[in-house]
N, C-alpha and C positions, 0 to 999 in steps of 0.2 A: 662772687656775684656778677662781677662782667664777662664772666664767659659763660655763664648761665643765661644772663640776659642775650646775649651776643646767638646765644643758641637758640635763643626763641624768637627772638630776630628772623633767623635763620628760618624758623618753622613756618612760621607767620609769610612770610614769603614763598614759601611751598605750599602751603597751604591756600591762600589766595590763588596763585597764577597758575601751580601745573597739578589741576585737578586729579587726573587721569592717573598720575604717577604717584600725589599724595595720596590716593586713596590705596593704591599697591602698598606703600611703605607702613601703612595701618598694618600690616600682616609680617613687618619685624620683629626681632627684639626690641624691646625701648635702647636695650644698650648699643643697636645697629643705628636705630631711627635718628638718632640727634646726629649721626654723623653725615648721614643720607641728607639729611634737610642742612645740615652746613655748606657740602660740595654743590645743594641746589641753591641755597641762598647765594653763592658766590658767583656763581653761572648766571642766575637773574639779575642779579645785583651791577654784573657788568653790560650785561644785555640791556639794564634801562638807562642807564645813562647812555650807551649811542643811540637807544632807541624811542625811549621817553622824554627826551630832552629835544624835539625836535625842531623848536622855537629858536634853539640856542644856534649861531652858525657855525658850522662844520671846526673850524679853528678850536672855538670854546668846545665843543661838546667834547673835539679830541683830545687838550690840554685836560679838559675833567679825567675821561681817562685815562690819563699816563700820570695823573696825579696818585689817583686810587692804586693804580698796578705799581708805584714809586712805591706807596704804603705799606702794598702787599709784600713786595722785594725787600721792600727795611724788614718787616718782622718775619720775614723767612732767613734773615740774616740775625734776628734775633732780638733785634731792637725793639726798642715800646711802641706802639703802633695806639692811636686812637682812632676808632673808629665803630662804628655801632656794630658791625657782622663779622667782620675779620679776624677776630682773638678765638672765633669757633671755629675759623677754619683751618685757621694754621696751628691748632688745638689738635685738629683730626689730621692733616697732615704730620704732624709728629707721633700721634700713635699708631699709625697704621706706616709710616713714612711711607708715605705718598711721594712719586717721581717731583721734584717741583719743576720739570724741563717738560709736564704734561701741562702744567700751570700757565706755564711761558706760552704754549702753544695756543693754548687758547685763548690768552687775553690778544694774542697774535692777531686772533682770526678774527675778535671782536673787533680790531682795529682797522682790519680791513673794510668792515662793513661801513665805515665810514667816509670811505674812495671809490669803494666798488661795488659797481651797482651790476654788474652782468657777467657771465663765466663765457667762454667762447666753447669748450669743451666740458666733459663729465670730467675729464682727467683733471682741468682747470678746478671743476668743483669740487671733487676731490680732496685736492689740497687746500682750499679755505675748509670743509669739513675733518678735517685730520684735526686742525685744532679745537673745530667745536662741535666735534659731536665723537669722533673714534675715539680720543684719550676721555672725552668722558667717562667712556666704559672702563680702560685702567685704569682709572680716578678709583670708580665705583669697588672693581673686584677684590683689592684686598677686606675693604669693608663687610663684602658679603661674604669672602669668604671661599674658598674651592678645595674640591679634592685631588684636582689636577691644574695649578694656574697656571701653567705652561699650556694647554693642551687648550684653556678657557677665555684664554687670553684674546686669542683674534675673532671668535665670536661673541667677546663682549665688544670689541670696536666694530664689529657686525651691526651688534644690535645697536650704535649709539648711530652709526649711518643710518640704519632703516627707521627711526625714530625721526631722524631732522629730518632723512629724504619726506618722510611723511608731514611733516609740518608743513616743509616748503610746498609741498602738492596741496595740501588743505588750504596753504594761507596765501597763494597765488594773489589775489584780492588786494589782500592786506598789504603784501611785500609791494605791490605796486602804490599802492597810496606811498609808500614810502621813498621810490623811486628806484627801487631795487625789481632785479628777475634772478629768480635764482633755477629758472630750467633755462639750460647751456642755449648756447645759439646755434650750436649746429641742431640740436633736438629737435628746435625752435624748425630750422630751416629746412628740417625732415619731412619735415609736417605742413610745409609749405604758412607755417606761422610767423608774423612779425611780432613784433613789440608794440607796435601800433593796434595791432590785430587784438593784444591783449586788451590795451587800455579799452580803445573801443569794446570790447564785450562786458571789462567793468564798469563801463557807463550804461551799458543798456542792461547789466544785469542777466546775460544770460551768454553761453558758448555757443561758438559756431560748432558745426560739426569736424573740421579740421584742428579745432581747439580740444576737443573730444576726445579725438584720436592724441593728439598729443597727450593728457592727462594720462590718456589709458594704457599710453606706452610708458610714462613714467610710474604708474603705478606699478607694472611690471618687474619693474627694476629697482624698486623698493621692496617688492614681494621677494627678488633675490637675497637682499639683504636679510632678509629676516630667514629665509631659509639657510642662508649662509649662518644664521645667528644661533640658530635652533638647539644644535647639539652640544651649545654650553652650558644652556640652563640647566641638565639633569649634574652636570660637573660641579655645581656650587655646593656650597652647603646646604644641608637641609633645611636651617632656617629660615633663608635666604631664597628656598624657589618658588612658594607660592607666590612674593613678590614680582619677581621678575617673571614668572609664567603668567600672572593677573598684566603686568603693564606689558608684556609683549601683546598678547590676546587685547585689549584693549585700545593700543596703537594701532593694531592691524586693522581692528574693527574701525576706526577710521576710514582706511581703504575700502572698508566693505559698503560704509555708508558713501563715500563719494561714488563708487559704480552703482550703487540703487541709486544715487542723484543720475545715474547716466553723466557720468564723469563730467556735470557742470558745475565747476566749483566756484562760478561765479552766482548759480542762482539761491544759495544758502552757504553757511560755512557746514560740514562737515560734522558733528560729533554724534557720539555714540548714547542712546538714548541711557537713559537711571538704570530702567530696568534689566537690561540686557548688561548695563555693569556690576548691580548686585549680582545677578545672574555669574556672571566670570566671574567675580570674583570670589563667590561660593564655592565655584566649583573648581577652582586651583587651589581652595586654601584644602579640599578634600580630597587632594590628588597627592598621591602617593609619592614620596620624594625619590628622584632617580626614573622614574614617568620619563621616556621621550615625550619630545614637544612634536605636536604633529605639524606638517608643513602648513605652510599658508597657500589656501590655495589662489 
């Protein structure tokens, strides 16, 4: 009964926060889906304690987390573990044996976000991204499943870059309330943008036209990402690719809706309307398995 509960924990937090991705997951197996929503529970779960705890100061919020990640390490070592999410994830971790040195990585990179508020290079972002957002995707594959995981492997940490790269581009805004930039300063500096530059257009609610140009050059380079990601989806299993062909199309479309905003992503946030997700989503669960993913353009 606690790892039943622990799963729906689990659900219940996918279900709320990442819409876009919970509605893809509708088109698993049940026997996929509780594992999907563990490895998101676990990802959210450390995400709001740096990020939801904002009250608390930097000391405490970080001690929260090395507390939690303490917990996780004990019952990856085998130990009883109380906790409300965790017994489901290190549940799915033992039957798909999941790397726990992808695990490591990521509570890494959430720890970072607690010191570092700026990348000086894409290479710099990079490396805070490797642990949360690329092993995401080898978190994910054995789960879903492949015909070739060798072959599947670096377009699934494709697609887990071209997912955050998209976030950070959509939540610009938001990342700043929080005191963070997660577009590089050289980007920044390309484009003849400061930091300053930023805040100012989130106070007045709209982009300059040099802000513009930067979004639309980051958009660019997300767009790589996903094309770099494309030719893994047809490699998975078949049960498995209307999901991940619904939340790649639905990520992207993100991108599509910040350039009809004319890449102001301070005058609205970003999302993809209902209908145009029932829409993809119909038509990926219709799409024939082993289907190329068409490029994004």
């Amino acid at each position: 009964m606690d790892l039943a509960v622990a799963y729906d924990r689990c659900r219940e937090l996918h279900r709320r926060h990442g819409r876009t991705y919970y509605l893809a997951t509708r088109m698993l197996p049940a026997w996929k889906r509780r594992h999907v929503h563990a490895l998101y529970g676990f990802t959210r779960f450390a995400d709001e304690i740096v990020d939801r705890t904002e009250a608390l100061p930097p000391p405490e919020r970080a001690a929260r987390l090395a507390a939690w990640s303490d917990r996780f390490l004990a019952g990856l070592r085998g130990e009883p573990v109380e906790d409300p999410l965790l017994p489901a994830v290190l549940h799915t971790i033992a039957v798909f044996d999941l790397d726990p040195d992808d695990f490591a990585a990521f509570l890494r990179s959430m720890a970072m976000d607690l010191t570092v508020t700026s990348y000086a290079t894409y290479a710099d972002l990079l490396g805070y991204m490797e642990g949360s957002a690329a092993v995401i995707g080898t978190m994910m594959l054995p789960i879903l499943g492949s015909t070739d995981p060798v072959a599947a492997r670096e377009p699934a940490r494709q697609l887990g870059l071209a997912f955050q790269l998209t976030n950070f581009i959509r939540d610009v805004a938001e990342d700043l309330d929080r005191g963070r930039t997660y577009l590089p300063d050289t980007h920044l500096a390309d484009h003849g943008v400061t930091r300053d530059d930023l805040k100012a257009a989130r106070a007045a609610g709209r982009a300059t036209p040099a802000i513009k140009a930067l979004i639309r050059a980051e958009c660019r380079r997300a767009r790589d990402h996903y094309a770099a990601a494309a030719p893994g989806i047809p490699l998975l299993a078949p049960t498995s690719q209307a999901c991940l062909r619904t939340a790649f199309r639905l990520y992207a479309g993100i991108l599509d809706e910040v350039a009809a905003a004319d890449h102001d992503v301070f005058a609205r946030r970003a999302t993809v309307p209902n209908r145009r997700r029932a829409t993809v989503a119909l038509r990926c669960l219709l799409t024939r398995p082993g289907t190329p993913v068409a490029a994004v353009a």
